[in-house]
N, C-alpha and C positions, 0 to 999 in steps of 0.2 A: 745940794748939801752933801757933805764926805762924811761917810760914816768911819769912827775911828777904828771900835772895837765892834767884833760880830760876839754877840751877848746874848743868842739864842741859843736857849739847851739842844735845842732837835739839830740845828743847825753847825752849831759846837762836833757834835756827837756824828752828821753826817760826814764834815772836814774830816774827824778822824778813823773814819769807815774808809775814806779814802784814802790818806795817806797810808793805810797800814795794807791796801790791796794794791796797791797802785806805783809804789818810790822807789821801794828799796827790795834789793834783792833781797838781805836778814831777812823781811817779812812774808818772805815767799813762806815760808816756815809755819804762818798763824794763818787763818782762815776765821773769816767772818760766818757767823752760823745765828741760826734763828733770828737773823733780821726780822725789822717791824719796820719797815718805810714809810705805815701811816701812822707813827707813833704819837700822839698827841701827848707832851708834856704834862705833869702833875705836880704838887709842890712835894709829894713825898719822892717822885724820880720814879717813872714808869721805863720800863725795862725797853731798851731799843738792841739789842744785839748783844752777841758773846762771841768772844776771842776764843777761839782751840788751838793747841798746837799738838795737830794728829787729834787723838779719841779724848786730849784731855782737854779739861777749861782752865784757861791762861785768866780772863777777868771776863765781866761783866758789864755791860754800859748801861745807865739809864740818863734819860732826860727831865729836867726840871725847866720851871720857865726861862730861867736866868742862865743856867750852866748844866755842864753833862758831870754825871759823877762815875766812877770806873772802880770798880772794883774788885780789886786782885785777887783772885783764888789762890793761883799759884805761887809759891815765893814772896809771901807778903812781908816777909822783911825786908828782902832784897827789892822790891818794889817802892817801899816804904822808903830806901834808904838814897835810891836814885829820883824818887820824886820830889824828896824833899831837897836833896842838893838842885833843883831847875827850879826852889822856890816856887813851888806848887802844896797847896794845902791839900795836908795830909792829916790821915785819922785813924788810929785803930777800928776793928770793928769788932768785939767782943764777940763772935759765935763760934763752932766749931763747926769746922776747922777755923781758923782766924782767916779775916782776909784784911787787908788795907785800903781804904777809902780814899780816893785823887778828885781834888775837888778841879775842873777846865772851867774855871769862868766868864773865858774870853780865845776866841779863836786863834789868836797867837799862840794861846799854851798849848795848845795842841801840839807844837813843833820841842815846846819844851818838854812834853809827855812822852815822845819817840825815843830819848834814851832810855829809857825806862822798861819800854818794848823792845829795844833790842838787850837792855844786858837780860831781861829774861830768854830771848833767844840763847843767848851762850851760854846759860845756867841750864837749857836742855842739852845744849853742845856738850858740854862737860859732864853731862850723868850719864 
């Protein structure tokens, strides 16, 4: 049997541990930090890793059963505004500082989430 879609939070969330250490040169830039490898999923989204770029945090991953949720510290309009153009659901998140919620339900979006990583790269290129 062929599986169409990869539909696992942890799984989701691993793909994009990888592509953000491993593709592209832009991302030589973020560093994955506080990994959780044995992360076991939650439905509230247990925390699997954080994105830094240098001393600061770029977003957030957690895993849910179904999907990984990311959440942008930095730049969360500009996050906001390139995640939702790759049609990826997107969320305010009402705290302070604000950040933006990117819902990956499916392992393909993963590929659609990397612009979104790199125009944060050039939004540190540009400060």
């Amino acid at each position: 049997m062929v599986v169409d879609a990869l539909s696992d939070g942890k799984r989701i969330a691993q793909l994009l541990a990888s592509e953000l250490t491993g593709h592209e040169d832009a991302f030589s830039l973020l560093e994955i930090v506080e990994s959780d490898p044995d992360v076991e999923p939650t439905d509230d989204g247990a925390f699997a890793f954080g994105v830094n770029h240098g001393d600061e945090r770029v977003a957030e991953v957690f895993v849910q059963p179904d999907r990984a949720r990311v959440e942008f510290v930095s730049h969360p309009d500009l996050a906001a505004e390139h995640a939702s153009e790759a049609d990826l659901r997107v969320r305010p998140k009402a705290v302070r500082p604000p950040r933006t919620l990117v819902f990956v339900e499916d392992g393909a979006q993963v590929k659609w989430l990397l612009p979104t990583f790199r125009a944060l790269v050039a939004a540190f290129d540009d400060e």
